[in-house]
C-alpha positions as CSV (number, residue, x, y, z in Angstrom):
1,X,113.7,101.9,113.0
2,X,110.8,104.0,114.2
3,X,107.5,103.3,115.6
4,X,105.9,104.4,112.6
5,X,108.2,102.3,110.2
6,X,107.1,99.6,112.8
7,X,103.6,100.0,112.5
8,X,103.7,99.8,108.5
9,X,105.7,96.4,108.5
10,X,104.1,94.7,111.1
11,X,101.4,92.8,110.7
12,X,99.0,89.8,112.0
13,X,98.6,87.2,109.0
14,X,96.0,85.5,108.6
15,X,98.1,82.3,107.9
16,X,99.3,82.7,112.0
17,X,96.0,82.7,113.0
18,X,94.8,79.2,111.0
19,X,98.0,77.2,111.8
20,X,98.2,78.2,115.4
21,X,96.2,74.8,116.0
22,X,97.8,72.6,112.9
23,X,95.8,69.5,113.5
24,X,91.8,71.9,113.4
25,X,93.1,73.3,110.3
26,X,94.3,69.9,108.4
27,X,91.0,68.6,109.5
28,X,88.7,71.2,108.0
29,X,91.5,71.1,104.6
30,X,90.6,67.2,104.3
31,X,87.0,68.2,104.9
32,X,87.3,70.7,102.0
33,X,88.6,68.6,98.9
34,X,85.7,66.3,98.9
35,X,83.1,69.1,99.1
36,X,82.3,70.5,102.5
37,X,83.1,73.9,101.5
38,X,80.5,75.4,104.5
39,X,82.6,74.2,107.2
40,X,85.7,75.4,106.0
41,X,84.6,79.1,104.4
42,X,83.0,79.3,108.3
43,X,86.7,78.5,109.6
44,X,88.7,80.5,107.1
45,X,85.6,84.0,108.3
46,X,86.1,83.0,111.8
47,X,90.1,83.1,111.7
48,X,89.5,86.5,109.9
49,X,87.7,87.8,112.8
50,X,90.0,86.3,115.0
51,X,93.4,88.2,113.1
52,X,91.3,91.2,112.4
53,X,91.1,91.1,116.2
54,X,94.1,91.2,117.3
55,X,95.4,93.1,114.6
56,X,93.6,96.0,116.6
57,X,94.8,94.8,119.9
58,X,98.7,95.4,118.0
59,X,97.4,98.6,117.3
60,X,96.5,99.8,120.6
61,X,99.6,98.7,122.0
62,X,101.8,100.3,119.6
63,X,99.9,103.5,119.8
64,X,99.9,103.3,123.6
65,X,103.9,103.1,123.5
66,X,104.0,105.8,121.0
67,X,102.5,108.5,123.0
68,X,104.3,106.8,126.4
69,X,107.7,108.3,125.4
C-alpha cells in the first residue's frame, strides 16, 4: 500500500471521538430523548472540532513521513 492510498483510507471518525468517554456520551443521549437538544447539539459541535482536529494532526504526520523518505 502506498502513502497516498494510506492517506485516502484513513480517517478520524467522528464516532471515535464521542465514544472515547462512553459514560459523557450516554449521559448527554439520556439527556437528548426527553428534550435537551442544546446540550447535546453543543457535544456532538464540540467532538467535531475535536476530530476535525486531529484529523489535521494525521495529516501532518503523514505528510511529514512522506517527504522523510
Amino acid at each position: 500500500m502506498t502513502a497516498w492510498q494510506v492517506c485516502a483510507r484513513v480517517t478520524v471518525p467522528l464516532a471515535s471521538v464521542m465514544l472515547a468517554d462512553t459514560r459523557r456520551y450516554f449521559d448527554h443521549l439520556t439527556r437528548y430523548q426527553p428534550g435537551d437538544t442544546y446540550g447535546f447539539v453543543e457535544y456532538v459541535a464540540r467532538s467535531v472540532i475535536v476530530s476535525s482536529e486531529a484529523v489535521q494532526d494525521s495529516a501532518h504526520v503523514l505528510r511529514c513521513v512522506r517527504y522523510r523518505r
